[in-house]
C-alpha positions as CSV (number, residue, x, y, z in Angstrom):
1,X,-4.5,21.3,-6.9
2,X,-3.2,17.8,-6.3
3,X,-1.8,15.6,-9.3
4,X,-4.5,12.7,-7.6
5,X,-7.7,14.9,-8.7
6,X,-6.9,14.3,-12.3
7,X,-7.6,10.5,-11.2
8,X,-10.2,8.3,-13.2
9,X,-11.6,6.9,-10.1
10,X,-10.9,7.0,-6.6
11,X,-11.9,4.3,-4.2
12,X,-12.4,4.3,-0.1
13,X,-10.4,1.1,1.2
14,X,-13.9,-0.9,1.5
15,X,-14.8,0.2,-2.3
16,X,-11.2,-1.3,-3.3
17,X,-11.6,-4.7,-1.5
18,X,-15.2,-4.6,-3.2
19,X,-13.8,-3.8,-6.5
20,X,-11.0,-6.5,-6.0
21,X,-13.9,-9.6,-4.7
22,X,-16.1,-8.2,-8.0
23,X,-13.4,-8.8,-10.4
24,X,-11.9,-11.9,-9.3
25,X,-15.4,-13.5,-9.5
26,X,-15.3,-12.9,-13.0
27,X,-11.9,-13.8,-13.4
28,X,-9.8,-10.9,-13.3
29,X,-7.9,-8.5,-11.4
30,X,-7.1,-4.6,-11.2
31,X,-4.3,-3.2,-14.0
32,X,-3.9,-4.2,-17.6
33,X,-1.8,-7.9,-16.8
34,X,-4.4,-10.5,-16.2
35,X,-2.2,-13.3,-16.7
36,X,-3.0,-16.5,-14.2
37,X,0.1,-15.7,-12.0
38,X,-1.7,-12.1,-11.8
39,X,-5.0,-13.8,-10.9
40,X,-3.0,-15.9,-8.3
41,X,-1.3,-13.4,-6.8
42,X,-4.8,-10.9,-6.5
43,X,-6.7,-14.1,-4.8
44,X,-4.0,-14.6,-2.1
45,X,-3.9,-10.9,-1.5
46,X,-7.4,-10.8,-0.5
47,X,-7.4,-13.2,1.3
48,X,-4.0,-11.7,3.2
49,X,-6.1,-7.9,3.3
50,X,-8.9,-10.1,5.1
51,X,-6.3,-11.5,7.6
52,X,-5.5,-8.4,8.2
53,X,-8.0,-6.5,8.6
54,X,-9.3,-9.1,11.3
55,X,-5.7,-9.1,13.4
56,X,-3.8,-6.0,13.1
57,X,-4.5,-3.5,15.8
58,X,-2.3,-0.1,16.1
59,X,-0.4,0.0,19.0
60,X,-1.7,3.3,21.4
61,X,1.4,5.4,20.9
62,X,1.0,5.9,17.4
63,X,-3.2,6.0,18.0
64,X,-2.5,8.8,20.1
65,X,-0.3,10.6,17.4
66,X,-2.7,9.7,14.4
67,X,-5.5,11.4,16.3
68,X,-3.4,14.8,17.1
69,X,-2.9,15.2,13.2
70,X,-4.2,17.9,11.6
71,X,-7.1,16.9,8.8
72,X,-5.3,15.3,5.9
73,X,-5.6,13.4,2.4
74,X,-3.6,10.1,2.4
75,X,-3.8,8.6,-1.5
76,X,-2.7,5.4,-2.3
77,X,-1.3,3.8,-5.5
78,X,-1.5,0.4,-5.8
79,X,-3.2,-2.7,-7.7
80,X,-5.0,-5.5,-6.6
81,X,-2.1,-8.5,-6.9
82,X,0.5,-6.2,-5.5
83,X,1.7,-8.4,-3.0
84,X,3.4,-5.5,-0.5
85,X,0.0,-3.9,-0.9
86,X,-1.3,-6.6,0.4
87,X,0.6,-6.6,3.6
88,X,0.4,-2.9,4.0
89,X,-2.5,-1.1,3.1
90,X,-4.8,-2.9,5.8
91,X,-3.1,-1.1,8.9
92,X,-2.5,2.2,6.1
93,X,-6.5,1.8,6.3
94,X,-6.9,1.3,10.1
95,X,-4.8,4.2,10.5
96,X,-6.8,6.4,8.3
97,X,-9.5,5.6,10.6
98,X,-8.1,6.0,13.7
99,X,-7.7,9.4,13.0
100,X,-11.7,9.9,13.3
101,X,-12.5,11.8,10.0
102,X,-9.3,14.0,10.3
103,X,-7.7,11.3,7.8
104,X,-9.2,10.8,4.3
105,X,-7.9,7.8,2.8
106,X,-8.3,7.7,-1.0
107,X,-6.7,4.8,-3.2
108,X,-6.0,4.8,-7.2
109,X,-5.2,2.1,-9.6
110,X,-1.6,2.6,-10.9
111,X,-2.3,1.2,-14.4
112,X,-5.5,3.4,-15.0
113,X,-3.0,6.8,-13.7
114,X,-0.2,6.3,-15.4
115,X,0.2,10.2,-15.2
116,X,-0.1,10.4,-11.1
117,X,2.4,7.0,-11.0
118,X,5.1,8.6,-13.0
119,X,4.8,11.4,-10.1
120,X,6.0,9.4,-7.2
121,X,8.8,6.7,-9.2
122,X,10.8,5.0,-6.6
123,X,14.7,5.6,-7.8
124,X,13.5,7.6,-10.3
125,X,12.8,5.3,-12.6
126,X,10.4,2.0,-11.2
127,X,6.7,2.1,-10.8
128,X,6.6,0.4,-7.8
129,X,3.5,-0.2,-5.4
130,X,1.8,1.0,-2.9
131,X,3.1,4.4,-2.9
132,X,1.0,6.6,-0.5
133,X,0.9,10.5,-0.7
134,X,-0.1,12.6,2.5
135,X,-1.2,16.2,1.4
136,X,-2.4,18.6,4.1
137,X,-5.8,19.7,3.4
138,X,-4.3,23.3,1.5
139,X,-3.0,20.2,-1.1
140,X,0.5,21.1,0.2
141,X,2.1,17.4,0.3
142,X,3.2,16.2,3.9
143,X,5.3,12.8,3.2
144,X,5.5,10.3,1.0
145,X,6.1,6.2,1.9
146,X,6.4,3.3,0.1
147,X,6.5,0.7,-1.8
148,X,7.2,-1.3,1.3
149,X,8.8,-0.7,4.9
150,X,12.9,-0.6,4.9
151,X,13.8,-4.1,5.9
152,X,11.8,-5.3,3.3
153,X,13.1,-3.2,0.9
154,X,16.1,-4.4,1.7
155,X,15.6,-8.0,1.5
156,X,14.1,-7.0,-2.1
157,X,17.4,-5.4,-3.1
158,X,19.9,-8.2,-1.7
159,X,18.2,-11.0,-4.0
160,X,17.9,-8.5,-7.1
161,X,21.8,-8.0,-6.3
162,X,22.4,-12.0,-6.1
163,X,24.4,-13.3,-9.0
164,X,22.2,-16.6,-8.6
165,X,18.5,-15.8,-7.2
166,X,16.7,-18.3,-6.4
167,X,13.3,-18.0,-8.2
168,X,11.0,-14.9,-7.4
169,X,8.2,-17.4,-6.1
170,X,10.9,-18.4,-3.2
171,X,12.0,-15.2,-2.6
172,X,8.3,-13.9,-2.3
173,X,7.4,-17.0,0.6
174,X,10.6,-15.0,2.4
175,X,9.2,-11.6,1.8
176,X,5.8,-12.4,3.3
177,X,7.1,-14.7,6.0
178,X,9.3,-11.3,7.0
179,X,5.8,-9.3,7.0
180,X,4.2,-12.1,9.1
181,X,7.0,-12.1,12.0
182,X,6.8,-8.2,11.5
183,X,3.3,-7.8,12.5
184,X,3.2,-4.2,11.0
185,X,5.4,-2.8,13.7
186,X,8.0,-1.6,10.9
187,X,5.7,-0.1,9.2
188,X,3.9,1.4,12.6
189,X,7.3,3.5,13.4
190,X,7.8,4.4,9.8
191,X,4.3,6.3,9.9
192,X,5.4,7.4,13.5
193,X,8.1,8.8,12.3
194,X,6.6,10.8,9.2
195,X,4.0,11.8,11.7
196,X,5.9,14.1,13.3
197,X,7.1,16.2,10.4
């Protein structure tokens, strides 16, 4: 058995949008910091999951090789503000369902699973988000990805390592102007990639 049935709740990617509107019309978010940034942050990222969802299309060579996939369980960690989520988890989703039922996308709120985050730590150590877990349908894990493609990973690490960053709230217009040029086609031959394991 999985480490994701011992979940709270799990949500399809329609429920989690639902879940995300719901809350923010009564002036919260997902996870335990509703601070105003947090607030801010959740707002734009529906808004960005609605962008998505109306303009990303998968290019055919990895349609093809989502829809020769054996039937699996993709689970997702994330939170509502979680601004990487925000620019990934909309194609994650159209993948899921390109796949035609073989693909069962589930997703879980980090700060309610505390247990099933400390699973997957990137480095080790960090609870960073979205972190998404394949497992055939035997619950034998296929791949992990995440919390974001490599490039903007990398861009991540190169202001961290700056001896005088400029402010997160600059870096984060760079970060999301990278996943705007990017138009998911990192991300598309990452999954590619894993795919073929």
């Amino acid at each position: 058995m999985s480490v994701f049935a011992t979940a709270t709740k799990s949500y399809t990617y329609d429920q989690f949008l639902e879940l995300l509107d719901n809350l923010l019309t009564e002036g919260r978010t997902t996870g335990t910091n509703q601070s105003e940034e947090y607030l801010h942050y959740a707002k734009l990222n529906l808004q960005r999951m609605r962008r998505w969802n109306k303009t990303y299309e998968i290019g055919k060579e990895l349609q093809d090789k989502i829809k020769k996939q054996k039937p699996q369980d993709w689970w997702v960690i994330t939170e509502g503000w979680c601004g990487d989520s925000a620019q990934n988890l909309p194609a994650i989703a159209k993948m899921a369902a390109a796949a035609a039922g073989k693909i069962n996308l589930r997703i879980v709120l980090r700060d309610e699973n505390p247990g099933i985050m400390d699973q997957y730590l990137t480095n080790g150590t960090s609870r960073s988000i979205p972190i998404l877990v394949a497992f055939d349908r035997e619950d034998r894990q296929l791949f992990k990805w995440g919390p974001r493609p490599e490039p903007a990973h990398a861009l991540l690490l190169a202001w961290k390592q700056k001896a005088n960053p400029e402010p997160f709230d600059e870096f984060e217009k760079q970060m999301h102007t990278w996943y705007t040029q990017d138009k998911g086609h990192t991300l598309e031959a990452e999954f590619s990639a894993l795919l073929e394991n």
